[in-house]
N, C-alpha and C positions, 0 to 999 in steps of 0.2 A: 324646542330646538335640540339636534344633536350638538354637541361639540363640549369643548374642555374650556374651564375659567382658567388661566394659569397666573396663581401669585407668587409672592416670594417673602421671605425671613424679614427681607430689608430692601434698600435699593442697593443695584449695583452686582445682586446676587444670582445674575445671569438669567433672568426669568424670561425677557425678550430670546435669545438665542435659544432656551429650551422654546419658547411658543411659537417662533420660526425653524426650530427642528421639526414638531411636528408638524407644519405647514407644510413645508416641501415633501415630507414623508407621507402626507395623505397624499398628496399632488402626486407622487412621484407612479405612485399607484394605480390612478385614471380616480381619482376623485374630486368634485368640484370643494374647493376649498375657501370658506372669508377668514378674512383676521379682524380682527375690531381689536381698539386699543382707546377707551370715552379721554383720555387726557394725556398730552403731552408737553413735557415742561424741559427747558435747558435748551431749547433753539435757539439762545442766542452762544451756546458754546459751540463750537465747531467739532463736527465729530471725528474723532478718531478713527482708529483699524477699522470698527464697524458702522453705517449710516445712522441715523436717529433712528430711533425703534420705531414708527410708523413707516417711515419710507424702507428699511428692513424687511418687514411683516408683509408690506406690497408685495413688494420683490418676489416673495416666494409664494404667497397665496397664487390661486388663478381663477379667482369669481371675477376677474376684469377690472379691480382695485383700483382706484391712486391711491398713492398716499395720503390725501386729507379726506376720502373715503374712508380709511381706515383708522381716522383719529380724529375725529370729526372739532375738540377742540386743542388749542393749542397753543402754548406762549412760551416767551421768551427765555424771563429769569428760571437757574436750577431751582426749583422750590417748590414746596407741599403744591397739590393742585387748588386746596381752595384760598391760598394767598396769590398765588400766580393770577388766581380770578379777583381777586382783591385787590391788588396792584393794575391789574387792565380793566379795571373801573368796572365789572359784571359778574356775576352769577352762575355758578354751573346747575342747571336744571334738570335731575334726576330722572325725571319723565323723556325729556329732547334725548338724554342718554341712551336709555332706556330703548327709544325706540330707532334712534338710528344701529342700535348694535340689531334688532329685532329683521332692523331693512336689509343689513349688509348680510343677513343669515337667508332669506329670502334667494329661492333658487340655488342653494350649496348646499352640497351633502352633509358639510359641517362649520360650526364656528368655530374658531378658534381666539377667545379673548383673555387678552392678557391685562393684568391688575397694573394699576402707581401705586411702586412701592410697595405696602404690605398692607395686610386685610384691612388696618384699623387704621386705615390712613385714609383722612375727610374728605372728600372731594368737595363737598360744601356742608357746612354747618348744618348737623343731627344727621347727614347721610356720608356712611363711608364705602369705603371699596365694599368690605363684606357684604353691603346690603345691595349692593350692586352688583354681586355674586349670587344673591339669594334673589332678587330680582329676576336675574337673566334664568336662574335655574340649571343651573350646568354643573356639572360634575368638578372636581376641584384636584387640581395636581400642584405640591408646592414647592418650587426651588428651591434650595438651599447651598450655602458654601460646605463643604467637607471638612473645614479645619475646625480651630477651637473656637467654642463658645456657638456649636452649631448646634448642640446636645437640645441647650435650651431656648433656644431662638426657635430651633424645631417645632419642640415642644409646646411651646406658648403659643405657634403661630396655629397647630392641630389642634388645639384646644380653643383656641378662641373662633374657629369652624365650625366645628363638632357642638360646641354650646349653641351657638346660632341656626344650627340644624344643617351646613349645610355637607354634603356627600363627599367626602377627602377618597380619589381612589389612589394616591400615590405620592410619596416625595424622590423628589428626582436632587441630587447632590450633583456638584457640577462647581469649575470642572475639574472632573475625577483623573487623577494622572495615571498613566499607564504602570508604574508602579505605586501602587499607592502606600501612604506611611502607613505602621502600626496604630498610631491614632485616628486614623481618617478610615480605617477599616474600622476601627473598634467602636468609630461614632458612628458608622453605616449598621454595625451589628446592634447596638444600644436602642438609634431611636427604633429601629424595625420592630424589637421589642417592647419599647415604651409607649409604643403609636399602637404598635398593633398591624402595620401598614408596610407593603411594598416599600423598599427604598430602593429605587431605578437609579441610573449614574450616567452621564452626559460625559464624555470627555472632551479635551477642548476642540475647539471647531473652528474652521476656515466660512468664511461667509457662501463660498463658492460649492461650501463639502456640508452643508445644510443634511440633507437628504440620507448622507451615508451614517451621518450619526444619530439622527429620527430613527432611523430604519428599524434602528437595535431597539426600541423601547417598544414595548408590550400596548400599541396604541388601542388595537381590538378588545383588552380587557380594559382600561379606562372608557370605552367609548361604550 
């Protein structure tokens, strides 16, 4: 498969709205686009400024999505995915994963899947995100916050890729303010050299302004 895995530091740390920049931003180009997202958890809170990140990731893809296309499972409580599956009495099966992300790639120029949470986060007991990264076999771009304690969240999140074997082509910070502090420059200048690695910068985004800030990131040398 062509396309990019996109994880994140942590939850919360903007990884849906960068994996929905690049969606509109391949779209916006004449490219057929999927998103896959194997787990969604917190539908039972009501979402805010922005939709629940599968119906999000619809939105802007254009392989002909719904949203339960794009996030094949799904539950209520905010919580890890393989307790969300523990509490609704089943099992998340790494294989059914596996290959509905393989279906929705079927006939698109590219995938685009986005991780819960961070690499090392279970989906079901002995199988985590990362192996669901290395699985799918896709290139790996990782979100991250810009402020403090991003140095080493970074860090740990590259390294625990990299040991796994799998291909890190970028960390994208996010979101990056149009002036940004001395410290949030100096933690973009740091991990670039502690990684070794591109650090790309998202600034904040409008659901509707998708497209203009994909635009900017360098999608051809990831892909």
């Amino acid at each position: 498969m062509r396309g990019l895995f996109v994880t994140g530091t942590d939850t919360g740390v903007g990884k849906t709205i960068l994996a929905a920049a690049i969606c509109a931003a391949l779209a916006e180009r004449g490219e057929r686009v999927a998103a896959f997202k194997p787990v969604v958890t917190g539908l039972d809170d009501p979402p805010g400024d922005w939709p629940h990140d599968h119906e999000l990731l619809a939105s802007v893809a254009n392989a002909g999505q719904s949203p339960n296309d794009v996030a094949p499972a799904r539950f209520g409580p905010p919580v890890s995915p393989h307790h969300a599956a523990e509490l609704a009495g089943t099992t998340l099966e790494p294989l059914d994963l596996a290959r509905a992300a393989r279906a929705a790639a079927d006939g698109a120029d590219a995938l685009v899947c986005e991780g819960v949470g961070g690499l090392m986060v279970p989906l079901t007991t002995g199988y985590l995100v990362r192996d669901f990264a290395l699985d799918l076999d896709l290139a790996l771009v990782v979100a991250a916050r810009p402020g403090l304690g991003t140095i080493n969240h970074t860090l740990l999140t590259v390294e625990a890729a990299r040991t796994a074997g799998l291909d890190v082509r970028a960390i994208v910070l996010t979101p990056w303010a149009r002036e940004p502090s001395d410290l949030e420059r100096s933690n973009r200048e740091t991990i670039a050299s502690l990684a070794d690695l591109e650090v790309a910068t998202l600034p904040h985004a409008r659901p509707d302004a998708l497209a203009d800030v994909g635009r900017a990131l360098p999608l051809e040398e990831w892909l």
